[in-house]
C-alpha positions as CSV (number, residue, x, y, z in Angstrom):
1,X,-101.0,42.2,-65.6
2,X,-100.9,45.0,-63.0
3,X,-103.0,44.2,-60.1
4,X,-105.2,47.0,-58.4
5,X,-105.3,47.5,-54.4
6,X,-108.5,47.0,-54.6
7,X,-108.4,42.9,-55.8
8,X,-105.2,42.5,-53.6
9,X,-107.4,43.3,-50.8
10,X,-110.2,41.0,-51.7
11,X,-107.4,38.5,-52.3
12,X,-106.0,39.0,-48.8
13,X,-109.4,39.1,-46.8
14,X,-110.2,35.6,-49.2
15,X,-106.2,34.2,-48.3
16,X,-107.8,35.0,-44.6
17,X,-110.6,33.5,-44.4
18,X,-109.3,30.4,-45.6
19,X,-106.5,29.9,-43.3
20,X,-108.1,32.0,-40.1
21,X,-107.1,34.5,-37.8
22,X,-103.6,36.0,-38.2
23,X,-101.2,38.4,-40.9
24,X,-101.3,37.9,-44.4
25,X,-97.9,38.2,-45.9
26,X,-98.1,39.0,-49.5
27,X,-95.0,38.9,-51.7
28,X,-94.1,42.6,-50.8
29,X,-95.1,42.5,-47.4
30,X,-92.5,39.5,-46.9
31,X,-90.3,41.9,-48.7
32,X,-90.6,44.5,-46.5
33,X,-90.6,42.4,-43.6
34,X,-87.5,40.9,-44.2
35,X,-85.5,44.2,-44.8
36,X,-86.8,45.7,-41.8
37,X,-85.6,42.3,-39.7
38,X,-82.4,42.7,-41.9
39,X,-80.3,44.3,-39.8
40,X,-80.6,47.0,-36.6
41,X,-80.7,50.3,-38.7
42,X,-84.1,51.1,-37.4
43,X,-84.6,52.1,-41.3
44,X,-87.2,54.8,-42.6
45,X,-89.9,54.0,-44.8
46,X,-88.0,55.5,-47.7
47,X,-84.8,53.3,-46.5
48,X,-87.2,50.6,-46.6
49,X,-88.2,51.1,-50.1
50,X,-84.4,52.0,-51.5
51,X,-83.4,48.4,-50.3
52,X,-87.2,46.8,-51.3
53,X,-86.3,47.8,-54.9
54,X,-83.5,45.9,-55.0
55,X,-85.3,42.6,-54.7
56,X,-88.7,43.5,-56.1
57,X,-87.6,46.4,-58.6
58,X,-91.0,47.6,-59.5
59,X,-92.6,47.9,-55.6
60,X,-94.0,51.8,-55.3
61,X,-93.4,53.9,-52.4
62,X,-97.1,53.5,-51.6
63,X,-96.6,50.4,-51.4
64,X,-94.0,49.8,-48.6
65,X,-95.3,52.8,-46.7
66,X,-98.8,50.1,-46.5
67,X,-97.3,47.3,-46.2
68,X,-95.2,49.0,-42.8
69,X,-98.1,50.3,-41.8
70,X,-100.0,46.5,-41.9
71,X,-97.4,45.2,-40.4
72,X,-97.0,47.6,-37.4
73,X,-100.8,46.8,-37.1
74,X,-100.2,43.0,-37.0
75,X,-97.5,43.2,-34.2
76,X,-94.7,42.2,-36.7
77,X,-92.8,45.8,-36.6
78,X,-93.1,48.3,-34.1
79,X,-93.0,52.3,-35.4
80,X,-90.8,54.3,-33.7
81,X,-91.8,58.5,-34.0
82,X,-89.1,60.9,-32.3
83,X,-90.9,64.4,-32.7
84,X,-90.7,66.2,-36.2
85,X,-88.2,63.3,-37.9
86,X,-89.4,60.7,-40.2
87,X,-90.4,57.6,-38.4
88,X,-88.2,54.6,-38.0
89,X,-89.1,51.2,-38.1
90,X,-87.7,48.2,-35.4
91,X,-87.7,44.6,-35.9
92,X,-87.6,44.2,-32.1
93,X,-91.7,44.6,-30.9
94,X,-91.2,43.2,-27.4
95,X,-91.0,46.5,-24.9
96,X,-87.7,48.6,-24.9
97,X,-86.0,51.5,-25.3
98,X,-84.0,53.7,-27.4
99,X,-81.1,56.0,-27.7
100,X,-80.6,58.2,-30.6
101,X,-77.5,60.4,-31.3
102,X,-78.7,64.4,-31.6
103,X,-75.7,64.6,-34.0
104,X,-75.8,62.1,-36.4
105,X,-79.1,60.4,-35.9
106,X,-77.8,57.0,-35.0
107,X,-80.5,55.1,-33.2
108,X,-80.0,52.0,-30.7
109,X,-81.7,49.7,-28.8
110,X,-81.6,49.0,-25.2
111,X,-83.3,47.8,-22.0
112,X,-83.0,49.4,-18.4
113,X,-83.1,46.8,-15.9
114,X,-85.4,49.0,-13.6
115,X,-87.8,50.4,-16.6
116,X,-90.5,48.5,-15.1
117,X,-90.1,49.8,-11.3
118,X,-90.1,53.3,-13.3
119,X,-93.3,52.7,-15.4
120,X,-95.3,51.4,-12.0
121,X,-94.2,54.8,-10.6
122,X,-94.8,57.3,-13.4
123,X,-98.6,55.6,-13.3
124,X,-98.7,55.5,-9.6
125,X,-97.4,59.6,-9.3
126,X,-99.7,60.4,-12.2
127,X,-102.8,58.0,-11.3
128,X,-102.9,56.9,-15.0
129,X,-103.4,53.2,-16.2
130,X,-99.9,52.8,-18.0
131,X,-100.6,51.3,-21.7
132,X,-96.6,52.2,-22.9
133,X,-94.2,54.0,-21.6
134,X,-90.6,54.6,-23.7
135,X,-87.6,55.8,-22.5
136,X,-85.5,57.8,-25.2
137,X,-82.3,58.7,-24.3
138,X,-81.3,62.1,-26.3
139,X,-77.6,62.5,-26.5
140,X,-74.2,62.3,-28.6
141,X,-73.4,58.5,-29.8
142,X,-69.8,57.3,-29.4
143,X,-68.3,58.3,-32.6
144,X,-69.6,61.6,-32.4
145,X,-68.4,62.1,-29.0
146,X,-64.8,61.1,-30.0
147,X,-65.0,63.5,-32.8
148,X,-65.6,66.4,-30.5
């Protein structure tokens, strides 16, 4: 029996209220979950669903993209937009930054020891409250570089 989004939902807000405050991890969402902690990737949401299809075959697309999107809104993934391109999703939510290749699209993580000197400047110089600031280094990768 297929089950609509509609009695998921009531069964989520129900699974809530019993055990109180915090995520609900359905079957899918602890499917999604786990493929985007799989590995450092930084997969897209159609990455995502290519590798949640191998262990729950008949999960939609509509399906992961919700399920990435609940659980970027319950702090257990953090959405990562670089202008036009499809968004990425990190397992890492804790502030950093990135580096992504302009070749090849390779994206890593990182963390600048002065970031936090930097952000209390940008909000000083600009007389804004800084809520996030993320540094994203634009350039060639390693093994595109040695292939120049």
């Amino acid at each position: 029996m297929r089950v609509s989004s509609r009695q998921e939902a009531a069964k989520d807000k129900a699974t809530k209220d019993k055990q109180g405050a915090g995520p609900v991890l359905t079957r899918q969402r602890k499917v999604v979950l786990d493929v985007v902690r799989a590995g450092d990737s930084h997969p897209t949401a159609s990455e995502v669903f290519e590798a949640a299809r191998q262990a729950l075959p008949g999960i939609s697309f509509a399906t992961v993209y919700n399920s990435l999107r609940y659980l970027k809104q319950a702090g257990l993934v953090r959405e990562v937009a670089f202008g036009s391109g499809a968004s990425r999703y990190d397992r890492e939510t804790d502030r950093h930054d990135h580096a992504i290749c302009s070749e090849c699209g390779t994206l890593v993580d990182f963390d600048l020891p002065g970031t936090v000197r930097l952000i209390q400047s940008a909000a000083r110089a600009s007389r804004f409250k800084a809520e996030s600031v993320h540094l994203t280094l634009i350039g060639l990768c390693p093994g595109c570089r040695d292939r120049e």
